[in-house]
KOLKEDREN-801842 format. One record per residue (C-alpha): chain; residue number from 1; x, y, z. Coordinates in Angstrom, 2 decimals, always signed. Each point is the difference from the previous one (the first is absolute). Layout:
% residues N
logu->A&marba->NUM&east->X&north->Y&up->Z $
...
END
This chain:
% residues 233
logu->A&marba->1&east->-4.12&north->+8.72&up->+24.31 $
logu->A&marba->2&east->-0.74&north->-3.61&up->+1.08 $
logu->A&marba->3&east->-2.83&north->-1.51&up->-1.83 $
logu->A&marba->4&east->-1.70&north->-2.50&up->+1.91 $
logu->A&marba->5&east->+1.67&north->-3.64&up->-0.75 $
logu->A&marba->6&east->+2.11&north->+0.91&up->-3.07 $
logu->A&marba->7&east->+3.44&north->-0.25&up->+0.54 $
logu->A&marba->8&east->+1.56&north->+0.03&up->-3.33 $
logu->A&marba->9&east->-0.86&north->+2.62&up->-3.11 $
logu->A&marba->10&east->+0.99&north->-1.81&up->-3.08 $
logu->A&marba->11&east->+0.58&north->+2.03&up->-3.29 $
logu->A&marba->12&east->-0.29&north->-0.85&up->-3.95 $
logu->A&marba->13&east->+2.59&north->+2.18&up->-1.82 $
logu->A&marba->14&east->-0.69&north->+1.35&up->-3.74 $
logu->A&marba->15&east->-2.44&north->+3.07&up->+0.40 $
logu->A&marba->16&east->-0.45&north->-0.99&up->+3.81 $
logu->A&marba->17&east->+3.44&north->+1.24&up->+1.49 $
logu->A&marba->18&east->+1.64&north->+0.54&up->-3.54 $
logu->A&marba->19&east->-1.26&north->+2.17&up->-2.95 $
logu->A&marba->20&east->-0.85&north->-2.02&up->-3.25 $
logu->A&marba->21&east->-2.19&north->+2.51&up->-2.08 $
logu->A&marba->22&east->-0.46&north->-0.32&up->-3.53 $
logu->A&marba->23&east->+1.76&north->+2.42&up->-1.26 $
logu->A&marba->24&east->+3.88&north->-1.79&up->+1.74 $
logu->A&marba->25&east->-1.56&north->-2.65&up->-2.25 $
logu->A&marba->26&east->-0.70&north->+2.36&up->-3.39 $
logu->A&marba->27&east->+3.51&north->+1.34&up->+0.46 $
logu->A&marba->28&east->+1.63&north->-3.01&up->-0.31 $
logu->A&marba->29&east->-2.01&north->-1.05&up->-2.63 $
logu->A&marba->30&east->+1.00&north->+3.09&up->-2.10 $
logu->A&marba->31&east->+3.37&north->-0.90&up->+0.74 $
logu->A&marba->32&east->-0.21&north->-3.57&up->-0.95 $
logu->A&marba->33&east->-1.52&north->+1.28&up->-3.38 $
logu->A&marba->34&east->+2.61&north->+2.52&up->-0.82 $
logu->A&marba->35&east->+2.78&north->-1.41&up->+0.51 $
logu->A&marba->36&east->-1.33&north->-3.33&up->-2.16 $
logu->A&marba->37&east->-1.30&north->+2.06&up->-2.76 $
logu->A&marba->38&east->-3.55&north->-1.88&up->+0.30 $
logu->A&marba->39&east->-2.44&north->+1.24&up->-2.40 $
logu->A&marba->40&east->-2.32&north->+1.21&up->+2.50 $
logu->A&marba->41&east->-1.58&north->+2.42&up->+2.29 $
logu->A&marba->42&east->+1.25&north->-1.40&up->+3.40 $
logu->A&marba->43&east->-3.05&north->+0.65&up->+2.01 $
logu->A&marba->44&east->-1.61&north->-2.67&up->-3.26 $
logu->A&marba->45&east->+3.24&north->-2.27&up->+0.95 $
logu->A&marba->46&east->-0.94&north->+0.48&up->+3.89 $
logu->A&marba->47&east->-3.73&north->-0.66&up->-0.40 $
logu->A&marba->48&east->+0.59&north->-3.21&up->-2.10 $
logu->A&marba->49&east->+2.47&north->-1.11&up->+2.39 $
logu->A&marba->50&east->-2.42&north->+0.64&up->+2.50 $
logu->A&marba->51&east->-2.41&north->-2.79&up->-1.44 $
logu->A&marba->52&east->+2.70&north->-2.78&up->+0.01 $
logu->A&marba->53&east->+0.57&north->+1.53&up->+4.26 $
logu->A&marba->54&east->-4.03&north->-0.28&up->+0.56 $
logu->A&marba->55&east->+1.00&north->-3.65&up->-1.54 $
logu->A&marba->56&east->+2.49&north->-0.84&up->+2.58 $
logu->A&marba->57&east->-2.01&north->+1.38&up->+2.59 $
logu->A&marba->58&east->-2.40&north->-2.54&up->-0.64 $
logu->A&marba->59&east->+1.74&north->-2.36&up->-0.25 $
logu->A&marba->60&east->+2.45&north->+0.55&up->+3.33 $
logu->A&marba->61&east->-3.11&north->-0.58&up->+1.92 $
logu->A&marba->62&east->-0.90&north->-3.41&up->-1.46 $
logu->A&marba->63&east->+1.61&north->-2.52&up->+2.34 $
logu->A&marba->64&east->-0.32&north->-2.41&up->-3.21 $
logu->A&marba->65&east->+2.59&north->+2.11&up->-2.10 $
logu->A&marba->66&east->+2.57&north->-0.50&up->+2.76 $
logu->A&marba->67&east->+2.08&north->+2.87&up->+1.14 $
logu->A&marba->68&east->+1.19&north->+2.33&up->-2.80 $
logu->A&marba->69&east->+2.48&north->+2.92&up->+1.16 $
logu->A&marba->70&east->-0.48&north->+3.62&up->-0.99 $
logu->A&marba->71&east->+3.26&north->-0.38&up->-2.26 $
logu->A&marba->72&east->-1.52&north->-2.65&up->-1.97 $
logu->A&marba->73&east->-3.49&north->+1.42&up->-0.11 $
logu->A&marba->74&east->+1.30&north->+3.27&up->-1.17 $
logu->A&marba->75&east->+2.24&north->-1.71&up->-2.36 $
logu->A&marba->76&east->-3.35&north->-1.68&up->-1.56 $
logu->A&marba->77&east->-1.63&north->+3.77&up->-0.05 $
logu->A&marba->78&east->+2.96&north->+1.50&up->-1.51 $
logu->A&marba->79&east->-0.07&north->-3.17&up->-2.76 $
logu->A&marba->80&east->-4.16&north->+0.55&up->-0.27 $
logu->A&marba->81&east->+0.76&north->+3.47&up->-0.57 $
logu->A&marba->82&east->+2.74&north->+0.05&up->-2.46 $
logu->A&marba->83&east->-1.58&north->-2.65&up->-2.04 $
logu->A&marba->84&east->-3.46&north->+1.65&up->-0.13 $
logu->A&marba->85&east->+2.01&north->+3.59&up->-0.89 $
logu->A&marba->86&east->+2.16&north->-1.95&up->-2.43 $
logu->A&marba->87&east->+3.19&north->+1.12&up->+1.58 $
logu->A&marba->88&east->+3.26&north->-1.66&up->+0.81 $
logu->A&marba->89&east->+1.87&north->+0.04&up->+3.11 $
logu->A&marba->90&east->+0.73&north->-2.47&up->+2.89 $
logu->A&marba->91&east->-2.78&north->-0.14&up->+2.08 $
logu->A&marba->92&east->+2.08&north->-1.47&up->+3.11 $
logu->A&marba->93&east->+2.28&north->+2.66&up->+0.15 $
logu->A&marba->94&east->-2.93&north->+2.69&up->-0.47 $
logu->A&marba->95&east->-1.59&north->-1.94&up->+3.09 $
logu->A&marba->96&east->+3.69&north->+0.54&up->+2.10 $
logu->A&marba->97&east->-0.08&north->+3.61&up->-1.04 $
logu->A&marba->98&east->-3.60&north->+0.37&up->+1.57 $
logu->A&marba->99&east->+0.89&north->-1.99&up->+2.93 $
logu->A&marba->100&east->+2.82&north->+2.48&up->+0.80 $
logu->A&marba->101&east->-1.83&north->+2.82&up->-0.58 $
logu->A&marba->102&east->-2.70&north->-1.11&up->+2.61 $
logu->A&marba->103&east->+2.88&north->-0.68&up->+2.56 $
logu->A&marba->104&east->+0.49&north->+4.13&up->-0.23 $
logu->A&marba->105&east->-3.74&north->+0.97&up->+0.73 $
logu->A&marba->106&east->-0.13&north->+2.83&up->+2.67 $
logu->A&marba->107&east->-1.11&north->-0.74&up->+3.34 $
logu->A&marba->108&east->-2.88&north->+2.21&up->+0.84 $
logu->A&marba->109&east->+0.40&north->+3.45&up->+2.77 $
logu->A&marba->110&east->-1.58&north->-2.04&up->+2.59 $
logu->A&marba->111&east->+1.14&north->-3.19&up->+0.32 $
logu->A&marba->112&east->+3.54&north->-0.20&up->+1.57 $
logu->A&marba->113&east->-1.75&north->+2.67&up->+2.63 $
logu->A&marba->114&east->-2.97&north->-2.21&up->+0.56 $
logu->A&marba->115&east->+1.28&north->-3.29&up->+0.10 $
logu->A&marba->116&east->+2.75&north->+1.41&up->+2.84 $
logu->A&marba->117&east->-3.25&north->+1.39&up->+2.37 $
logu->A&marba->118&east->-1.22&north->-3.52&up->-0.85 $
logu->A&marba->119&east->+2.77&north->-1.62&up->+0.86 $
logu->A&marba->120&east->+0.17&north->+0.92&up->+3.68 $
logu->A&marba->121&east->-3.32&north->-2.10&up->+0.72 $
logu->A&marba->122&east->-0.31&north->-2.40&up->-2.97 $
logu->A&marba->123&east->+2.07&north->-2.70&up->-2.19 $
logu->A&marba->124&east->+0.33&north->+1.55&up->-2.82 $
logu->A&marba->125&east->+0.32&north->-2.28&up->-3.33 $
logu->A&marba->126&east->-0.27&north->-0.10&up->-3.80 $
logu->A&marba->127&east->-1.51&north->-2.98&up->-2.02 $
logu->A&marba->128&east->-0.39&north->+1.57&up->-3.75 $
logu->A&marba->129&east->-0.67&north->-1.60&up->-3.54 $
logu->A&marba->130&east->+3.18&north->+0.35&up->-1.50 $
logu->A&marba->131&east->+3.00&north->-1.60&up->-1.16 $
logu->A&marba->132&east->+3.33&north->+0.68&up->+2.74 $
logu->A&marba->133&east->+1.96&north->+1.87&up->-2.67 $
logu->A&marba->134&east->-2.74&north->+2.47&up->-0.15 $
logu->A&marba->135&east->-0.88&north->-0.13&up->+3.60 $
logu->A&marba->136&east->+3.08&north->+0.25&up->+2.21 $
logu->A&marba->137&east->+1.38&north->+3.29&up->-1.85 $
logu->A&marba->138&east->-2.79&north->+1.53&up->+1.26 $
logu->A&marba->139&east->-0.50&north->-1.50&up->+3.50 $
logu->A&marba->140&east->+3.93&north->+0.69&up->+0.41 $
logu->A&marba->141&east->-1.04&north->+3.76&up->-0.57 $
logu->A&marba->142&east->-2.51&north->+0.44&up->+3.20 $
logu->A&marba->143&east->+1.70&north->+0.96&up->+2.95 $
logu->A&marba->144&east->-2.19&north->-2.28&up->+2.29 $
logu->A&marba->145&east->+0.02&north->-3.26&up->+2.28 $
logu->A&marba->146&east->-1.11&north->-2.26&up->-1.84 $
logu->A&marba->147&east->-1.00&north->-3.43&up->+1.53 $
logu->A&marba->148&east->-0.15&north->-2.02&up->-3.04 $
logu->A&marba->149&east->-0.82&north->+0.01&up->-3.69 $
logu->A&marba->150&east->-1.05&north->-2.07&up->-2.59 $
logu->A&marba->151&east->-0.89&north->-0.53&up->-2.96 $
logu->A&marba->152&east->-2.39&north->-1.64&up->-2.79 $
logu->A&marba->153&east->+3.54&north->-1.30&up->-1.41 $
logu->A&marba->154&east->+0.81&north->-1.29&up->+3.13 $
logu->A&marba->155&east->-2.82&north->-2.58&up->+0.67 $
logu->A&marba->156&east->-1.03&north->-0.29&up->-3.54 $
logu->A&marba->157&east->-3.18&north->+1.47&up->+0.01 $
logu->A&marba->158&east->-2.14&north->+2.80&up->-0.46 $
logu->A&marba->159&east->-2.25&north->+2.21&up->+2.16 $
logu->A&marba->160&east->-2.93&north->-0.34&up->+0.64 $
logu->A&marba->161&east->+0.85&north->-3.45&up->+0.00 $
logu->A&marba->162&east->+0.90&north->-0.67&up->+4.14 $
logu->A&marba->163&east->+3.52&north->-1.77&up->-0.60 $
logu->A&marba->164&east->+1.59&north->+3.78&up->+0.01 $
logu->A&marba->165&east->-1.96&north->+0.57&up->+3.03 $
logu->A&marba->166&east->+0.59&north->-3.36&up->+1.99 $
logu->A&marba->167&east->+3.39&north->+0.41&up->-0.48 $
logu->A&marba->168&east->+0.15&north->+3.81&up->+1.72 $
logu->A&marba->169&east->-2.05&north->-1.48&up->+2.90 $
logu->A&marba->170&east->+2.16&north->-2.61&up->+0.31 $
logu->A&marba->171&east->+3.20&north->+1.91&up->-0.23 $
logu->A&marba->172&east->-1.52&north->+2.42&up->+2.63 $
logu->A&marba->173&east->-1.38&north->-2.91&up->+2.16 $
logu->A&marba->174&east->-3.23&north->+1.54&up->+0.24 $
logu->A&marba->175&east->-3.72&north->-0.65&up->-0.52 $
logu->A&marba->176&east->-2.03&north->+1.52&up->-2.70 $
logu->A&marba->177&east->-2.05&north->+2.13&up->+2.54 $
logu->A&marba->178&east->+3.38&north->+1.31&up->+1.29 $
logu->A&marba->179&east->+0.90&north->+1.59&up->-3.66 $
logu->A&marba->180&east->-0.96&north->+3.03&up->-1.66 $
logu->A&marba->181&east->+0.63&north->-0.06&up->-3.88 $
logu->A&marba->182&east->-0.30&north->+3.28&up->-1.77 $
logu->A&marba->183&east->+0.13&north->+0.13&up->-3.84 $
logu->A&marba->184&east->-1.03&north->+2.10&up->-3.54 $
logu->A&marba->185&east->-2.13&north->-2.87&up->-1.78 $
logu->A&marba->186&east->-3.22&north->-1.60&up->+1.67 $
logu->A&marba->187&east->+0.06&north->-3.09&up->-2.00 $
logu->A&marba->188&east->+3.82&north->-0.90&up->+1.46 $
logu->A&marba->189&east->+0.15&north->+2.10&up->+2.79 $
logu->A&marba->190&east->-3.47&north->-0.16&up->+1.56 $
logu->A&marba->191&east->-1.61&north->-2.98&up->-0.87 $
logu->A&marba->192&east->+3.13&north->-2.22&up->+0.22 $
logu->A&marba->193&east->+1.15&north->+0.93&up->+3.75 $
logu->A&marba->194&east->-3.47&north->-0.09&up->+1.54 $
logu->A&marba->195&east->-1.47&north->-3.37&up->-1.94 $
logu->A&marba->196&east->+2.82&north->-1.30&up->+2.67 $
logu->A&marba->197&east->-1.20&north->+2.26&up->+3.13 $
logu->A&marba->198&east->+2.05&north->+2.86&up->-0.35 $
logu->A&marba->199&east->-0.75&north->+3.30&up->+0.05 $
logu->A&marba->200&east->+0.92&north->+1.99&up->-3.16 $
logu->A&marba->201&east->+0.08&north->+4.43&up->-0.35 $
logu->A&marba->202&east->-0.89&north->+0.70&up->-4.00 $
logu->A&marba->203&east->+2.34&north->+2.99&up->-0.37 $
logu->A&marba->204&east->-1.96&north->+1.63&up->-3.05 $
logu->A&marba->205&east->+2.07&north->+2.31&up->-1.03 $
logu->A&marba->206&east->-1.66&north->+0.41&up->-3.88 $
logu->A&marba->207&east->-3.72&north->+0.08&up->+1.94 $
logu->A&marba->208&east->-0.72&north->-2.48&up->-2.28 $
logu->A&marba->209&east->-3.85&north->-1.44&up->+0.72 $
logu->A&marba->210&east->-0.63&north->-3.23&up->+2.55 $
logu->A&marba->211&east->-0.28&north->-2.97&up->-1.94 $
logu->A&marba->212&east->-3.36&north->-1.92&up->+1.95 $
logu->A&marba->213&east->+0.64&north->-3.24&up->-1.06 $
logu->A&marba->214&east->+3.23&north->+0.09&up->+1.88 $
logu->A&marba->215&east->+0.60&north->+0.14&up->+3.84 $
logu->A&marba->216&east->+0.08&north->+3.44&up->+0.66 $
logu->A&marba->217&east->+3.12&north->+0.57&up->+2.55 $
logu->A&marba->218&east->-0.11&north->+1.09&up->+3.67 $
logu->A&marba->219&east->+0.36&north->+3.28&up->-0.77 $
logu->A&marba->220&east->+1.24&north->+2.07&up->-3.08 $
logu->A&marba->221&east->+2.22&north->+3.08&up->-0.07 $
logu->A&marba->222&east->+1.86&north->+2.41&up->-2.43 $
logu->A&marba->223&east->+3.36&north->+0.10&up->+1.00 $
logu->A&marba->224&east->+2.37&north->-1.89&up->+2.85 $
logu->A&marba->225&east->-0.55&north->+3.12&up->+2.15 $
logu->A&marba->226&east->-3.61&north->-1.05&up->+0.19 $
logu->A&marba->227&east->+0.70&north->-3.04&up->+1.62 $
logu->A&marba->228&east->+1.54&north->+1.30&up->+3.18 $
logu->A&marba->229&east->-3.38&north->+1.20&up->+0.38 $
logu->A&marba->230&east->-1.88&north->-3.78&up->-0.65 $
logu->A&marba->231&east->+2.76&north->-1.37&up->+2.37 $
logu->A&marba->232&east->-1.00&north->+3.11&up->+2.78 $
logu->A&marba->233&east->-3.59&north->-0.80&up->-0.41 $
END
């Protein structure tokens, strides 16, 4: 399973090697509006939250806004939202509550079992936007050798931006030709890694529709199990 040059497969995390689906997201959300009486329909809290999120994603990618963590861009959401629902709570603590919750997301069937087979030929790593309280509960939950991981917290900077993935390289002493990066999101996870000469596997797991004025990745798969099969080809 050696693919020619590549000697390290590095992995993002959230709907990559972890599952994130919506509806972790809507239960919280119907938890955080029960329990605070809000007068309204959480999936209306969750969508307007959603616009003050699209907001910060925006913004995290704007080198000119300086580097805004995920607990103080979902604090901002969480203050967009309440404001715009007319409801009262503390939006920093709501933002802690999601932050925890994310730490808990399930790892998906495949990915302690195929990051082990690729551990016996590659470097395995994990460079992820994401804040370390969210991260590390989850990276502390695959039973894997893990070379290194990092984060968008740690360097200050988002993906696709190439700080996250200069730093990986560099902690990994390798080349960008060397790396494979494999993630859920062709704007971060595709375009980023290969505007710098790596590789990068779009795992598509929602077969959601190439976007053509992106790079379109090396090669795109379904699940992790499909890329023993890029790495075998």
């Amino acid at each position: 399973m050696i693919m020619k040059g590549i000697k390290a497969v590095v992995f993002d995390m959230f709907n990559t090697l972890a599952n994130n689906s919506v509806d972790f997201w809507l239960k919280k959300f119907k938890n955080i509006v029960d329990r605070n009486g809000f007068d309204i329909d959480y999936q209306e809290f969750w969508e307007t939250w959603r616009i003050g999120d699209k907001m910060f994603s925006e913004q995290r990618v704007n080198p000119t806004n300086g580097f805004i963590s995920y607990l103080d861009g979902w604090t901002n959401s969480f203050e967009y939202a309440l404001n715009k629902t007319n409801n009262s709570a503390n939006p920093t603590l709501l933002a802690k509550e999601c932050i925890y919750d994310l730490g808990t997301r399930p790892l998906f069937g495949d990915t302690s079992r195929v990051l082990n087979e690729l551990s016996e030929h590659y470097k395995i790593a994990i460079a992820s936007n994401a804040d370390n309280d969210f991260l590390h509960p989850v990276v502390d939950r695959i039973n894997a050798n893990l070379e290194t991981v990092v984060s968008s917290e740690d360097v200050g900077s988002y993906k696709p931006m190439p700080d996250i993935f200069n730093e990986t390289l560099s902690r990994l002493d390798m080349d960008p030709s060397e790396v494979l990066y494999v993630g859920d999101r062709q704007y971060e996870d595709v375009e980023g890694p290969m505007s710098i000469g790596m590789k990068a596997v779009w795992i598509n797991r929602k077969k959601e529709l190439l976007d053509g004025n992106l790079i379109s990745p090396y090669a795109e798969i379904s699940d992790l199990t499909g890329l023993l099969d890029v790495l075998n080809n």
